[in-house]
C-alpha positions in Angstrom: 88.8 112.8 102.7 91.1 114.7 100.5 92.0 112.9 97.0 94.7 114.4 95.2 93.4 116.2 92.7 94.6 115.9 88.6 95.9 118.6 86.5 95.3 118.6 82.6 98.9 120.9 82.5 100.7 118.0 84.3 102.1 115.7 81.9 102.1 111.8 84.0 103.8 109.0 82.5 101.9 106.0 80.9 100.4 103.5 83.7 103.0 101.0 82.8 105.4 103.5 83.3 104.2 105.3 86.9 104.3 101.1 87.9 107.8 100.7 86.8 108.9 104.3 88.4 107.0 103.1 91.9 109.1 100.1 91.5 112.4 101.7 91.0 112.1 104.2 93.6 111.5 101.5 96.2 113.6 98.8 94.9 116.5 101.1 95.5 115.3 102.8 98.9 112.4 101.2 101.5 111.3 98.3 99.8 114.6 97.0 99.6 115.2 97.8 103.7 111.5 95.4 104.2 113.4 92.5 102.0 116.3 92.7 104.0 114.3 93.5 107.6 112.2 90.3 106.6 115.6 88.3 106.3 117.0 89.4 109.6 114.0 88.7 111.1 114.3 85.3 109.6 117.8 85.1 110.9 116.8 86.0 114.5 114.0 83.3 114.6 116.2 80.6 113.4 118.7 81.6 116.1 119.0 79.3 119.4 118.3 83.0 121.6 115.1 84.1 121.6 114.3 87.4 120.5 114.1 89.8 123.7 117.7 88.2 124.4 118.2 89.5 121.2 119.4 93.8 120.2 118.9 95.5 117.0 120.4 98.7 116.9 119.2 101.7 115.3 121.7 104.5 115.3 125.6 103.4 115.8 128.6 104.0 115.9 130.7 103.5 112.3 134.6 104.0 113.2 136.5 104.0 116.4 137.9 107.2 115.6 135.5 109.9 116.6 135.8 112.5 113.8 136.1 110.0 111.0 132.6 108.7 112.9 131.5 112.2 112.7 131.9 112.3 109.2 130.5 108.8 108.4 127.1 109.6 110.6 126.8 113.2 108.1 127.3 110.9 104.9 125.3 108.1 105.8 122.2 110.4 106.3 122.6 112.6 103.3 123.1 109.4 101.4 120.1 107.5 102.6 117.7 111.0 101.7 118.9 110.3 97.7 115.6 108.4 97.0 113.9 111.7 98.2 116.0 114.0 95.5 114.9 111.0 93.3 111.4 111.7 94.1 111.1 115.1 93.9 112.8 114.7 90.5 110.8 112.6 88.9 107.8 114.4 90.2 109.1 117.9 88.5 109.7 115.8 85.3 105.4 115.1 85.5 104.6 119.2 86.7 104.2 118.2 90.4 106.2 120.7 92.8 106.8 119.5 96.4 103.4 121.5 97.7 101.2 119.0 95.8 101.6 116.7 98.5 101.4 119.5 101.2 105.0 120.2 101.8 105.7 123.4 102.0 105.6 126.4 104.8 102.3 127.2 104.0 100.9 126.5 107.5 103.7 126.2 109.9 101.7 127.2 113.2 99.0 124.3 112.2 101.7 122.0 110.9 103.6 122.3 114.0 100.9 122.1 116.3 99.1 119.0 114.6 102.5 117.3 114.4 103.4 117.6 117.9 99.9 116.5 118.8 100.4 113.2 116.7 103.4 112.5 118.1 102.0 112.8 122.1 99.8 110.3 121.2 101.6 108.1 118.6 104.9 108.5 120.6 103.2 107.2 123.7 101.1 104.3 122.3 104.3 103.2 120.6 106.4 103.0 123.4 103.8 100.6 125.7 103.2 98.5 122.7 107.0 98.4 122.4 107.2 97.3 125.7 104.2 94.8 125.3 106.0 92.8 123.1 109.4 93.1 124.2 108.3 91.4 127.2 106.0 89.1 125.5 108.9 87.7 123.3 108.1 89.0 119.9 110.1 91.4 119.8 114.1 92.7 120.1 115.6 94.4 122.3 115.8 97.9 120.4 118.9 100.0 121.3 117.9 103.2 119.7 121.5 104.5 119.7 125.3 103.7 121.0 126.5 106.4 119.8 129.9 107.6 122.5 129.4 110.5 124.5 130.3 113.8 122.6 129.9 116.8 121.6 128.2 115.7 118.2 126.1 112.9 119.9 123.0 115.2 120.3 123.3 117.1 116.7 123.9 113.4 115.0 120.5 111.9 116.8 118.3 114.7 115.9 119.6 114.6 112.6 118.9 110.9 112.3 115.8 111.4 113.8 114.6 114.0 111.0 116.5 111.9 108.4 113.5 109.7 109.5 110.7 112.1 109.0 112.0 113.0 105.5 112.6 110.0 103.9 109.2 107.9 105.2 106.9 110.1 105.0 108.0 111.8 101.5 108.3 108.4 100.2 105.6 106.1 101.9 102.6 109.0 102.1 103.5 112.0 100.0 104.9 110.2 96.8 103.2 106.2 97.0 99.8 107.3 98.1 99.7 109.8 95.3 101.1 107.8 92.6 98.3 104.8 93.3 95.9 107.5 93.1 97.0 108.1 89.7 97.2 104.6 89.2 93.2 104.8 89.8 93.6 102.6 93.4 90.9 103.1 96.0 92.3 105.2 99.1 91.8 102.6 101.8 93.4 100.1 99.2 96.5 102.1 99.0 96.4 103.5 102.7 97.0 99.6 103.8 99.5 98.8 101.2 101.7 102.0 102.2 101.0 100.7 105.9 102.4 97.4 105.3 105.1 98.6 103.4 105.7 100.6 106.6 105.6 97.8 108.8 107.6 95.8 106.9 111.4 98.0 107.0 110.7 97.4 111.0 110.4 93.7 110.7 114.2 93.6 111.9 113.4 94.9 115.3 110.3 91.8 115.5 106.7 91.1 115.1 105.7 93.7 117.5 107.3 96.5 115.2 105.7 95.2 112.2 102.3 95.9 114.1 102.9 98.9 115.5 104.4 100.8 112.2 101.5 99.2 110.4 99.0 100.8 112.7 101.2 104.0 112.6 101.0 104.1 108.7 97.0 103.4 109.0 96.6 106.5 110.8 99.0 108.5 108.6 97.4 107.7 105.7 93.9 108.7 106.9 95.2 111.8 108.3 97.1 112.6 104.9 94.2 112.0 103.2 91.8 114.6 105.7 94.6 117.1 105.8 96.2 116.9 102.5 99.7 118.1 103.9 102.6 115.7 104.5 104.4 118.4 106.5 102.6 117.9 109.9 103.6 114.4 109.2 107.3 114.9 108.9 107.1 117.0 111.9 105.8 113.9 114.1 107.6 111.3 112.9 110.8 113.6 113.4 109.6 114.4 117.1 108.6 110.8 117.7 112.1 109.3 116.7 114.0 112.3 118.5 112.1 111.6 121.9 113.3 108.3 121.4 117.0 108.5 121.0 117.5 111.5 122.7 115.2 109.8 125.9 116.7 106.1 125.2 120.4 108.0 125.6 119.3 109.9 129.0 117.3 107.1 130.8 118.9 103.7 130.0 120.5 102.3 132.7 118.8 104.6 135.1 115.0 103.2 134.6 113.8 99.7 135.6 111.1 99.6 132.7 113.3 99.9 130.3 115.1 97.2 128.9 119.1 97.4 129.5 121.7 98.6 126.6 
């Protein structure tokens, strides 16, 4: 495994201090999404429906009017990718460029080719465990977008779909693993805790979600810590989640196995 090495030139805040920044940068980004996932979820339960009767969407529409929508898609992504600027700043405050945590255009050939791969077989797991529990019950039905047909549809889901990428892995492998290895955590320790924190922001879409990102950030972690690089990481996530809304947008309606809009 690759463990992220320490430089003497790097200046890191106190422990106390790297706890409190790991605290702020989720309170205000992912960690708040798995509070509020874990109260929808409870919401959902409590509700006389049960939960395959029930949609959680993923990318929608904001405004009936299509160019104000336009606008309100662009804004809504740049805006949730703040707690990345946050990150990167905070780590440029303590000496650590982005290509600490192996992002960077290094490798692009390998990064490309390992992240594709990684998202074949993560991409395809995902969707018959998806299925699995939808029809078991445990989970929602996922609408993975609504957005209306136009000309921007396409551009907006593979922006989303990158949005993704960036602001998961950055956040949950690149910046959390590394800070608990400053912290002085074992890597499994802080592989699972980054996995349930994964799991957790999904909760909203059911139990079977919750698994299934969990099991995603498991193998994430491990293969951060082999590889070192966050990059091919981005690059499956971002494939993974484009397959999905892009496929979700050509398909529904038009296959039995997948569950109606």
């Amino acid at each position: 495994m690759v463990i992220v090495e320490q430089d003497a030139s790097r200046t890191l805040p106190s422990p106390r201090m790297l706890r409190w920044e790991i605290f702020t940068v989720f309170a205000i980004s992912l960690g708040a999404s798995g509070l509020n996932a874990l109260l929808s979820l409870v919401g959902d339960l409590l509700s006389r429906q049960s939960l395959s009767s029930q949609q959680a969407y993923l990318v929608g529409s904001l405004s009936t009017n299509n160019w104000l929508d336009l606008v309100l898609q662009l804004v809504a992504i740049a805006e949730d990718l703040m707690p990345v600027v946050l990150v990167f700043y905070l780590m440029a405050r303590s000496g650590e460029p982005p290509s600490v945590m192996g992002l960077d255009a290094r490798q692009p050939g390998r990064d490309l080719l390992r992240g594709a791969v990684l998202a074949a077989v993560i991409g395809g797991a995902g969707l018959g465990l998806y299925l699995t529990a939808y029809h078991l019950g445990v989970e929602l039905n996922v609408v993975p977008e609504s957005l209306p047909n136009v000309w921007w549809r396409i551009p907006v889901l593979l922006l989303s779909a990158a949005h993704d990428g960036i602001l998961e892995e950055i956040l949950v492998i690149g910046y959390l693993l590394r800070r608990l290895d400053q912290l002085g955590w074992t890597p499994w320790k802080a592989i699972v805790v980054a996995a349930i924190l994964r799991g957790s922001y999904h909760l909203y879409q059911g139990v079977g979600a919750f698994v299934g990102n969990a099991i995603m950030g498991l193998i994430f972690g491990y293969l951060y810590r082999r590889w070192g690089r966050v990059t091919p990481l981005i690059v499956a996530h971002t494939l993974i989640d484009a397959v999905t809304f892009i496929g979700y947008a050509a398909l529904v309606g038009k296959v039995s196995w997948l569950p109606p809009k």
